[in-house]
C-alpha positions in Angstrom: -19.5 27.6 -20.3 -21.9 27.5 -23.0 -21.2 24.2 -24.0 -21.8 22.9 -20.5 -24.9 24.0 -20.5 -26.4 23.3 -23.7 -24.9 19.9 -22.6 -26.6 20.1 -19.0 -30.2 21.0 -20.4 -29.4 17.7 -23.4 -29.3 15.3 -20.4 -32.5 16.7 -18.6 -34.3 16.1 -21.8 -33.0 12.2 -21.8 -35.6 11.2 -19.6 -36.8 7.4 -20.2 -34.1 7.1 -22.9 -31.6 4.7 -23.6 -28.7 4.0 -26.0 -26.7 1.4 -26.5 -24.1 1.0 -29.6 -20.7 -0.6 -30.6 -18.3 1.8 -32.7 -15.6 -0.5 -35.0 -11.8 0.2 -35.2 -12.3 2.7 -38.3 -14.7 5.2 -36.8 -12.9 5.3 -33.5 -9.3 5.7 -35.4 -11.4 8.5 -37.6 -12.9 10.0 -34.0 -9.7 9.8 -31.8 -6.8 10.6 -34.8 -8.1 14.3 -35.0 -7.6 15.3 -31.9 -4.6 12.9 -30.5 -2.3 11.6 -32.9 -0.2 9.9 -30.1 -3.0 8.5 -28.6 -4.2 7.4 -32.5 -0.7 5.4 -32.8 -1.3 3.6 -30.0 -4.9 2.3 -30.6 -3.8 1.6 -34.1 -2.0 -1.7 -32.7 -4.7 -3.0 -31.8 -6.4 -5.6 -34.5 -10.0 -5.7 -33.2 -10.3 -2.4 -31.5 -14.3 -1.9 -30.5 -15.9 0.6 -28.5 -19.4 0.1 -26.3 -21.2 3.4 -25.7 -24.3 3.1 -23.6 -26.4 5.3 -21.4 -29.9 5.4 -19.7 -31.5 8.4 -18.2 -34.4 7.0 -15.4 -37.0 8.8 -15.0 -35.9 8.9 -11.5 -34.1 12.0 -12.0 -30.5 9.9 -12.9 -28.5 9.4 -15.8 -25.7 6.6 -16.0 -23.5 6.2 -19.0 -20.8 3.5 -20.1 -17.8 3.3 -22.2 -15.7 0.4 -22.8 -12.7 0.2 -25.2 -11.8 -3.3 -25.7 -9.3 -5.4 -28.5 -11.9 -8.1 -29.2 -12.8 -9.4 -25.7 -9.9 -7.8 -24.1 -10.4 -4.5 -21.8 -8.6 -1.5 -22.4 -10.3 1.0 -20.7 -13.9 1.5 -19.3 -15.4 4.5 -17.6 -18.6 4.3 -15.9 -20.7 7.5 -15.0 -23.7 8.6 -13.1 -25.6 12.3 -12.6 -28.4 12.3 -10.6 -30.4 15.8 -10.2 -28.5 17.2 -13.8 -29.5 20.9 -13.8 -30.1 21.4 -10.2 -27.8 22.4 -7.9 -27.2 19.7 -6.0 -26.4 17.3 -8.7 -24.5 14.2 -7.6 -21.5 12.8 -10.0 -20.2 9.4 -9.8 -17.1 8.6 -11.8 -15.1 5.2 -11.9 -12.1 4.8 -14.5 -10.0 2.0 -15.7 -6.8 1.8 -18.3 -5.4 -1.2 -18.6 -5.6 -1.8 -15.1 -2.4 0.9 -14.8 -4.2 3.4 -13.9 -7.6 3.8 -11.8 -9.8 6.3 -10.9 -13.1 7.0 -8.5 -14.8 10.0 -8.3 -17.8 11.4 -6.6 -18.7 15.1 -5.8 -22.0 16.1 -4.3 -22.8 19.3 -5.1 -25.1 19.8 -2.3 -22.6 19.5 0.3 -19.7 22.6 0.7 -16.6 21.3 1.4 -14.5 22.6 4.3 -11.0 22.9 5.5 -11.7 21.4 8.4 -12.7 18.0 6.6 -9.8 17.6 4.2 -8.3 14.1 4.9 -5.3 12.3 2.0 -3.6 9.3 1.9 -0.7 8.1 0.0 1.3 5.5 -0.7 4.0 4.3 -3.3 5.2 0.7 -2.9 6.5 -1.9 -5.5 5.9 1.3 -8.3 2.4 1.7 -7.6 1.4 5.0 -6.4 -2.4 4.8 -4.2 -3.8 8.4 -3.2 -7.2 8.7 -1.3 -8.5 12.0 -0.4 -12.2 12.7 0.9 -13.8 15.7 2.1 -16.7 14.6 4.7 -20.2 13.8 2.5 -18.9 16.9 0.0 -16.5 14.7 -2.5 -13.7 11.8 -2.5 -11.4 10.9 -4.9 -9.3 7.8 -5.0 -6.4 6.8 -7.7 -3.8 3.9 -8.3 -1.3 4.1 -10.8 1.1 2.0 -11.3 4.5 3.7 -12.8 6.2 0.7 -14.5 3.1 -0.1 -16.5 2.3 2.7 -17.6 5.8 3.4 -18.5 5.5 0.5 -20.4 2.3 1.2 -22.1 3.4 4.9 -23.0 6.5 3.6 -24.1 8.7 4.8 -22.1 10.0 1.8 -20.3 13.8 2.8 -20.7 13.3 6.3 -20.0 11.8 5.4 -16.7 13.9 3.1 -16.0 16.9 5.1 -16.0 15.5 7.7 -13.7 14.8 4.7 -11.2 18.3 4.5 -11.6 19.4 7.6 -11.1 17.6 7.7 -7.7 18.7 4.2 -6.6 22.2 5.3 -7.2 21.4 8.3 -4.9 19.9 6.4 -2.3 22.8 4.4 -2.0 25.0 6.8 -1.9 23.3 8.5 1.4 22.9 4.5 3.2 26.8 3.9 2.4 27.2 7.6 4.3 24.8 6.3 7.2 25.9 2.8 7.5 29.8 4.0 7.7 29.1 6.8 10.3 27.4 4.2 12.3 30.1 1.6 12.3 32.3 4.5 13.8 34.2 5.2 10.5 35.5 8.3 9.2 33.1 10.0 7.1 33.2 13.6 5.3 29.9 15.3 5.4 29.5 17.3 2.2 29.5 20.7 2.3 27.4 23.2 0.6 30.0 24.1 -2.1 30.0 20.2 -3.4 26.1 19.4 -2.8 26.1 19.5 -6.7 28.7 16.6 -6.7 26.6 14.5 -4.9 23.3 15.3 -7.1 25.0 15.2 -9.8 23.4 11.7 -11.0 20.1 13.1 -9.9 17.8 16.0 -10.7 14.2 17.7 -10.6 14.9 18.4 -14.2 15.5 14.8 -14.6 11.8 13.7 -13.1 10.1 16.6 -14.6 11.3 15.9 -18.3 10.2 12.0 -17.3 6.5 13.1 -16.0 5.8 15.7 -19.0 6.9 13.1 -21.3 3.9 10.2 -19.5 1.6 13.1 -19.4 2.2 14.2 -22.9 1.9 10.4 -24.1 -1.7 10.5 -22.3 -5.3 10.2 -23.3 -6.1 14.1 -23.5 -9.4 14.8 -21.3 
C-alpha cells in the first residue's frame, strides 16, 4: 500500500508535465528479463524491438500516459491510460489494452460511483475461437475483453497443445450428436449409466483444460 501511495502523491505533483521517450531492444531485454524470463524469450525474436513511453499530466486535474511496444513499425502491444482527480476520492481510471490484436482490453472505474447488485449486467460470447465478455455496472465501472484462443495459442506457443484439447472436445461433441441424432431417427440407443460416465469422458477432462489455461497464463506478460 505504501507504494501506491508514494505513487498516487508522484502523479499529483506531475502537473503541466510531459514525457515522451523511446527505449531500444537492449534496455527493454535488460528491464523485462529480470522479472519474466518467458516473456524475455519471446521479445528477444524480435530484430527492432522499440518501446514509446509518454505521458502528460494537464493541469486540468488529469493525467494520460502511453505505451507502445512495436518491432520497427509493427505494433505489439499498446496500453493507453488516463486518471483524472489522482488522490481524491473520486478518481476516474480509463484503461485500453492491445497484444497483438489477440487479446484486448477496456477499462474504466469511477470511483465516485458505488456499484450495486442490482446494476450488474455480462455478456459473453465464443465464436470462431474468439471469446468477447462485456460487463458494466451502471455509471460505477465497465469492463470489456476479446481474446482470441488460436492466436494466442499461437503466440504463446502452444498451438499443438491447444489444439489437441479442441480435439478432445470435438471428439466429445460428437459423440453426444451421434447419441441424439440416432435416438431421433427411432434407433436403439443405450443411455450410459453412472458406472460408465468415465467411459464416455474418457477423451475429455477439467484436468485436461486446466493444465491447457495455467500453461497460456503462465506464458503471459505478468501484471
Amino acid at each position: 500500500m505504501a507504494n501506491i501511495t508514494g505513487l498516487i502523491k508522484g502523479i499529483q505533483r506531475l502537473t503541466g508535465s510531459s514525457v515522451k521517450l523511446t527505449l531500444g531492444k537492449k534496455q527493454i531485454m535488460n528491464s523485462v528479463s529480470k522479472g519474466n524470463t518467458e516473456l524475455a524469450e519471446k521479445l528477444a525474436g524480435y530484430k527492432n524491438l522499440k518501446a514509446d513511453v509518454a505521458y502528460k499530466a494537464s493541469d486540468r486535474g488529469y493525467v494520460v500516459g502511453a505505451f507502445n511496444l512495436r518491432d520497427g513499425k509493427q505494433p505489439i502491444a499498446n496500453i493507453y491510460g488516463s486518471i483524472t482527480g489522482a488522490g481524491t476520492e473520486n478518481s476516474l481510471i480509463k484503461l485500453r489494452g492491445n497484444f497483438d490484436d489477440a487479446l484486448k482490453i477496456r477499462n474504466w472505474q469511477d470511483f465516485a460511483q458505488n456499484p450495486t447488485l442490482q446494476n450488474a449486467e455480462f455478456s459473453s460470447s465464443l465464436k470462431n475461437g474468439i471469446i468477447k465478455y462485456s460487463g458494466k455496472n451502471g455509471n460505477a465501472r465497465a469492463t470489456d475483453i476479446e481474446a482470441d484462443l488460436p492466436k494466442l495459442a499461437e503466440i504463446f506457443d502452444i498451438k499443438e497443445e491447444g489444439a489437441l484439447k479442441v480435439k478432445k472436445v470435438d471428439k466429445l461433441l460428437s459423440k453426444v450428436t451421434k447419441m441424439a441424432r440416432d435416438l431421433f431417427a427411432g434407433k436403439e440407443v443405450n443411455i450410459p449409466s453412472r458406472n460408465n460416465k468415465k467411459e464416455i469422458l474418457k477423451n475429455f477432462s477439467d484436468k485436461d483444460l486446466m493444465e491447457a489455461f495455467n500453461k497460456l497464463k503462465d506464458k503471459m506478460p505478468k501484471a
